[in-house]
C-alpha positions in Angstrom: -9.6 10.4 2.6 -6.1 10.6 1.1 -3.0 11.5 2.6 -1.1 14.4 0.5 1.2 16.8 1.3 -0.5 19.2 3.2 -1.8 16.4 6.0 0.2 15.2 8.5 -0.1 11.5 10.0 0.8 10.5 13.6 1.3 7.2 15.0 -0.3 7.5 18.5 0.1 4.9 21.8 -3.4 4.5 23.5 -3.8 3.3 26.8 -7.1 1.7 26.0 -9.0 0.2 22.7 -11.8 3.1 24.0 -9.2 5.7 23.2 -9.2 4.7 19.5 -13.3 4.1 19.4 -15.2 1.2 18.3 -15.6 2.0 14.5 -12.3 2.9 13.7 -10.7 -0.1 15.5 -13.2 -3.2 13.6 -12.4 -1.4 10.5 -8.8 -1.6 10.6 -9.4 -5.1 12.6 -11.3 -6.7 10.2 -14.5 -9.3 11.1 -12.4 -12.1 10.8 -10.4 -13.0 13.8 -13.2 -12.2 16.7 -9.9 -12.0 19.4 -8.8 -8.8 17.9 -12.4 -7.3 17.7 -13.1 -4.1 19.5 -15.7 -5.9 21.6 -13.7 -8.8 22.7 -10.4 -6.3 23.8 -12.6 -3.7 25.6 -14.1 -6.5 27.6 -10.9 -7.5 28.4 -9.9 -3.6 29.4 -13.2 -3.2 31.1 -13.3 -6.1 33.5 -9.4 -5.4 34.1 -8.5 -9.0 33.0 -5.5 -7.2 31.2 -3.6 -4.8 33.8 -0.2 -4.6 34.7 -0.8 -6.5 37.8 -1.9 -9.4 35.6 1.4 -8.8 33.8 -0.7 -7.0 30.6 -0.4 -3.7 29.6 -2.6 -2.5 27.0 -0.8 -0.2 24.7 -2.5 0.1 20.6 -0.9 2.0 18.0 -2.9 3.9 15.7 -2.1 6.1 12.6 -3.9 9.4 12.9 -4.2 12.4 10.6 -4.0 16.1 11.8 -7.7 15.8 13.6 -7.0 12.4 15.3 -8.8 10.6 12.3 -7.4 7.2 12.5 -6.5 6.8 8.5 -5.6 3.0 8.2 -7.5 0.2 7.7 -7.7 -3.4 7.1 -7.6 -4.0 2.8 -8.4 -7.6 2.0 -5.4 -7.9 -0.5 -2.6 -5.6 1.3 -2.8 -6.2 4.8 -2.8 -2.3 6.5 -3.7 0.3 4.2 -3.3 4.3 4.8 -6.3 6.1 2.9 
């Protein structure tokens, strides 16, 4: 999907890696740094090893379009990429 005129992109703050959903997180993630996977961070959220009280707070950006589409990803070349 491309961004034009008509659509209108959000950056959103989720409480939880959930919020964002497992597909959309690994493909802005990437596969290559298994720490920033969606499985590795949502066992983190899950077993509350990162709360507040252990002085985390888990708070994930994503850019969303007008139906709560996240629209970046990871690009091999560019870093971040909005489609």
């Amino acid at each position: 999907m491309n961004v034009t005129a008509d659509k209108q992109i959000a950056v959103r703050v989720h409480d939880g890696v959930g919020q964002v959903g497992s597909e959309a997180w690994d493909a802005c993630a990437g596969g290559s740094d298994p720490f920033v996977s969606y499985a590795f961070l949502s066992a983190l959220e899950d077993t509350d090893c990162v709360t507040a009280k252990q002085g985390w707070l888990p708070q994930h950006l994503a850019i969303e379009d007008d139906d709560g589409r996240v629209v970046a990803r990871r690009h091999a070349q560019a870093g971040v990429a909005v489609d």
